[in-house]
C-alpha positions in Angstrom: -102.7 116.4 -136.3 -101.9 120.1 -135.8 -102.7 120.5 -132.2 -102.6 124.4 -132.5 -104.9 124.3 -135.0 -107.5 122.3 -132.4 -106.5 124.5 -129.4 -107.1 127.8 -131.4 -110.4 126.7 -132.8 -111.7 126.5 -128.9 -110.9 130.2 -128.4 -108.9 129.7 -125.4 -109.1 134.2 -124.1 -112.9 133.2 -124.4 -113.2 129.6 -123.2 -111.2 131.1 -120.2 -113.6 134.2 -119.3 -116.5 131.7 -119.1 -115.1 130.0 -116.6 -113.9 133.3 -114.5 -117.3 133.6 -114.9 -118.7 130.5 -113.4 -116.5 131.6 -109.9 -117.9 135.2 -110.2 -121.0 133.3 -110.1 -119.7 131.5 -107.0 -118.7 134.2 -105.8 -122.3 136.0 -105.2 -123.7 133.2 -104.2 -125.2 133.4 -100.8 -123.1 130.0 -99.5 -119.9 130.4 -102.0 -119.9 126.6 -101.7 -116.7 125.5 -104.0 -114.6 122.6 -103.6 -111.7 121.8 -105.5 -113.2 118.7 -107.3 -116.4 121.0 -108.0 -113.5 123.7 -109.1 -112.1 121.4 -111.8 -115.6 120.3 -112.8 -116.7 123.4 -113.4 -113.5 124.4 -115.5 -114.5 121.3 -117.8 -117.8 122.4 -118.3 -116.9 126.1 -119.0 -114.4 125.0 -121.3 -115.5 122.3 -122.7 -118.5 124.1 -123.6 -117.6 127.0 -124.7 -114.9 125.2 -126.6 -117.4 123.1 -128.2 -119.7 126.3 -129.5 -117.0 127.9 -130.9 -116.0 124.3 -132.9 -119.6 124.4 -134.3 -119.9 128.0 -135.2 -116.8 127.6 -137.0 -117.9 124.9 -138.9 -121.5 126.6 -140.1 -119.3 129.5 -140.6 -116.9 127.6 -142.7 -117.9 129.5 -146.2 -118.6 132.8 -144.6 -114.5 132.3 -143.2 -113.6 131.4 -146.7 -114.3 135.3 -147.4 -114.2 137.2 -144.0 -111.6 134.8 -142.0 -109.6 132.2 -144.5 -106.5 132.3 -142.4 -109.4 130.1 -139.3 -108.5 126.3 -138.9 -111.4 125.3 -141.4 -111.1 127.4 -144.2 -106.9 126.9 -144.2 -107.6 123.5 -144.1 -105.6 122.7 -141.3 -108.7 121.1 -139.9 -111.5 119.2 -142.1 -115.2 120.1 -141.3 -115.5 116.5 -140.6 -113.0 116.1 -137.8 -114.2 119.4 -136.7 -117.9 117.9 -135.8 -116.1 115.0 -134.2 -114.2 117.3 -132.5 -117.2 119.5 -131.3 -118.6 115.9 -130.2 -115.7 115.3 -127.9 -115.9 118.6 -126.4 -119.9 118.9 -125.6 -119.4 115.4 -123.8 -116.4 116.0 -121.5 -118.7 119.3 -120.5 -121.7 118.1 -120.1 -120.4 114.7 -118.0 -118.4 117.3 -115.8 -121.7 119.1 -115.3 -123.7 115.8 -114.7 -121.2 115.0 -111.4 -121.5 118.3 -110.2 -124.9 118.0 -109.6 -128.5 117.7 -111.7 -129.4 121.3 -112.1 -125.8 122.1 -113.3 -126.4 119.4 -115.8 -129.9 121.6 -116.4 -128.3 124.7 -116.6 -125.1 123.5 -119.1 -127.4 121.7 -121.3 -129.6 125.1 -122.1 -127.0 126.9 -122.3 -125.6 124.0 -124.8 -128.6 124.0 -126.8 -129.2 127.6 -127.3 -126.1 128.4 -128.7 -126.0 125.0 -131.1 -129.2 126.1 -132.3 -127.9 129.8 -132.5 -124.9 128.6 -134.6 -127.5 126.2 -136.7 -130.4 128.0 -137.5 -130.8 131.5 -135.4 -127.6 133.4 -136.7 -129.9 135.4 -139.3 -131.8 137.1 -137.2 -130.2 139.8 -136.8 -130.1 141.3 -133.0 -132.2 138.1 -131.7 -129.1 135.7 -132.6 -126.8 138.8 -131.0 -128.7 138.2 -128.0 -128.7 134.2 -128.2 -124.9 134.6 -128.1 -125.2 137.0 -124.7 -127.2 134.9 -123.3 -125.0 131.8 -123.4 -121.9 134.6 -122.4 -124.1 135.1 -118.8 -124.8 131.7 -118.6 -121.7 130.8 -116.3 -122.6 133.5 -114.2 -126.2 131.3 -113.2 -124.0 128.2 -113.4 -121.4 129.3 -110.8 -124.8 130.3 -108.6 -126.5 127.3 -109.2 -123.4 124.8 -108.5 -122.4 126.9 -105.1 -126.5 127.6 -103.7 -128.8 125.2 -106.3 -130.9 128.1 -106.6 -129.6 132.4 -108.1 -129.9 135.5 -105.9 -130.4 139.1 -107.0 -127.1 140.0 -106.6 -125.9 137.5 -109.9 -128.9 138.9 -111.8 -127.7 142.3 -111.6 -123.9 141.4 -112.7 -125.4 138.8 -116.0 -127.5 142.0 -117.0 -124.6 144.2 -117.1 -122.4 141.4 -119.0 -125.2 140.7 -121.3 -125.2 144.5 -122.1 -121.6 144.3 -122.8 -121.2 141.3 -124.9 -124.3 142.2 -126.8 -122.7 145.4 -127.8 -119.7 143.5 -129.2 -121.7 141.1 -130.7 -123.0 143.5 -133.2 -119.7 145.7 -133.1 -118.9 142.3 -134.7 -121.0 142.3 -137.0 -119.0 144.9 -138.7 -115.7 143.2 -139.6 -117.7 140.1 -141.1 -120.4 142.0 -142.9 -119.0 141.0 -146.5 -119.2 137.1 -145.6 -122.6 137.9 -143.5 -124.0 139.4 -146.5 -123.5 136.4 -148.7 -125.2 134.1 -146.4 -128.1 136.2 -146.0 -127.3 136.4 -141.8 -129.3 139.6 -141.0 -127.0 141.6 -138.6 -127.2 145.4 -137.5 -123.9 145.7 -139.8 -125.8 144.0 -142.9 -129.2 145.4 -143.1 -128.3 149.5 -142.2 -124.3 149.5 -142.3 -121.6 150.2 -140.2 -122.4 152.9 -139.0 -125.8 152.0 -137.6 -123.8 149.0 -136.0 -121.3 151.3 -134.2 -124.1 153.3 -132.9 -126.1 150.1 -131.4 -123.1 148.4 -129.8 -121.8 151.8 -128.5 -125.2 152.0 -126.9 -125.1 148.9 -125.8 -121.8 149.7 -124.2 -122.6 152.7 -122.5 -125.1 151.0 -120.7 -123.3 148.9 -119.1 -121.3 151.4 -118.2 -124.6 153.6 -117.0 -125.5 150.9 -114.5 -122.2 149.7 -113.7 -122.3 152.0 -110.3 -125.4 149.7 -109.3 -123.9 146.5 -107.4 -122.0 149.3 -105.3 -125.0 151.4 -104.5 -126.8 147.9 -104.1 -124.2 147.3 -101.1 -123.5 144.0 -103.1 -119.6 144.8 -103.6 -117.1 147.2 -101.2 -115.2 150.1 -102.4 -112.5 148.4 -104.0 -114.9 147.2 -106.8 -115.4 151.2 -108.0 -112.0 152.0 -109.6 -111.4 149.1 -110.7 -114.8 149.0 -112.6 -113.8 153.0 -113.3 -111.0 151.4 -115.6 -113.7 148.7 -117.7 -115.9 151.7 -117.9 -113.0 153.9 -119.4 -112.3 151.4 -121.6 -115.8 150.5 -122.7 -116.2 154.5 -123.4 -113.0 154.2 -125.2 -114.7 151.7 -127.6 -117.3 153.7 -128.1 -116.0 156.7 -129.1 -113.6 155.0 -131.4 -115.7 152.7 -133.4 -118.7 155.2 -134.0 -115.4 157.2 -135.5 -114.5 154.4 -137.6 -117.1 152.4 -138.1 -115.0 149.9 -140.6 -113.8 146.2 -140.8 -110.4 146.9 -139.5 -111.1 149.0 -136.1 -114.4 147.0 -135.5 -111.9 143.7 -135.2 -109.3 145.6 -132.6 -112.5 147.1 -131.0 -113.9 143.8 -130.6 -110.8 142.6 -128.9 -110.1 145.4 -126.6 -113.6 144.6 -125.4 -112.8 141.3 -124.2 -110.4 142.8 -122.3 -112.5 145.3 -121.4 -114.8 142.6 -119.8 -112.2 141.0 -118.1 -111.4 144.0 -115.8 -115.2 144.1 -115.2 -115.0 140.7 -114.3 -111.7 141.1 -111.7 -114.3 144.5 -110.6 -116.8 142.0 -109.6 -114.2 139.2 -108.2 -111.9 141.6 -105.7 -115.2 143.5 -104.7 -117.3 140.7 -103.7 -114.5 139.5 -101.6 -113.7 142.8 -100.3 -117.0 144.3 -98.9 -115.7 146.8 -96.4 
């Protein structure tokens, strides 16, 4: 069994944001109720999860990765579609049982989530900025989880943060969009990329983007974070504006890949913005 092969299809830089995520969500909850037992729970269910989603989109994506990604555990055949859905199977349980010990609406919560993006990867990926959005919405989803498992119930304060990641990952989603547009195109998905080109696709997710950036000030001004939180959200920003620029510049397969990328890093300094100034409010 190639054990790499298994690890990489899981996306481990993403598998590990969502679970950041979930103690972000935590984190601006009003009771910031986490134990260690809940704490490993909750990294089985992010994980495990995401994990899972990103075993299933490869394997609908399996002929589009022939053309746009052969070198991906399918397509290389280093994993057969077959041991991929058992594989997916494996995953969605161990996540799902974490989330039914933690408690019932953290079971309510991960199973949504669960559903919209299996029925995303299934059926919804055509639709063009709806499936984007699909995909954002199961992004944010960790952020309600993290609420819901600390407080059962979500405040304003984690509403504001899931619309400003929503904005981001929305905007790489169809930054995305570029780099597989060939594959995308032979499968009749309808993304931004697709239908009007890369350049229309640079424009929307740079949009998207500087949104996020636009209403990053708010949590401050909100009095839901202390002044730490601004320069390190100055950097993400920077970044994000980076991104921007560069892939309405070169709006092709190549820089819409590395632009993609940056932007999960991108994210992740957002994410440490939100962490260090929660904790630090003074």
């Amino acid at each position: 069994m190639n054990w790499a092969a298994y690890i990489r299809m899981t996306r481990p830089p993403n598998s590990i944001l969502m679970y950041l995520a979930v103690l972000v969500g935590v984190l601006f909850s009003d009771s910031r109720n986490l134990t260690p037992a809940t704490a490993v729970l909750s990294f089985a269910t992010a994980y495990g999860l995401n994990g899972a989603s990103m075993v299933v989109n490869d394997y609908f994506d399996r002929e589009t990765d022939a053309v746009n990604r052969p070198e991906r555990p399918i397509p290389s055949g280093a994993v057969k579609p077959a041991e991929a859905i058992r594989y997916s199977i494996l995953l969605t349980a161990v996540g799902l049982a974490a989330s039914a010990l933690t408690s019932p609406a953290c079971l309510a919560v991960a199973s949504a989530a669960y559903l919209t993006s299996f029925l995303y990867n299934w059926r919804l990926k055509k639709a063009g900025l709806l499936g984007n959005s699909l995909v954002s919405v199961d992004v944010v989803a960790p952020f309600i989880y993290g609420a819901v498992l600390s407080d059962g119930y979500i405040n304003p304060r984690v509403l504001v943060f899931t619309l400003l990641a929503f904005l981001a990952n929305n905007g790489r989603e169809v930054v995305k969009g570029i780099s597989d547009v060939e594959g995308d195109r032979l499968r009749d998905v309808r993304t931004v990329a697709a239908l009007y080109g890369g350049k229309a696709a640079a424009v929307v997710g740079a949009a998207h983007y500087m949104a996020a950036v636009a209403l990053s000030p708010l949590p401050y001004l909100l009095g839901y974070v202390g002044l730490l939180y601004l320069p390190i959200v100055a950097a993400a920003d920077a970044g994000f504006t980076y991104t921007s620029i560069a892939i309405v510049r070169r709006p092709i397969e190549e820089n819409a890949i590395r632009q993609k990328r940056l932007t999960l890093l991108w994210m992740f300094i957002a994410l440490l913005a939100f962490a260090l100034g929660g904790l630090y409010l003074g």
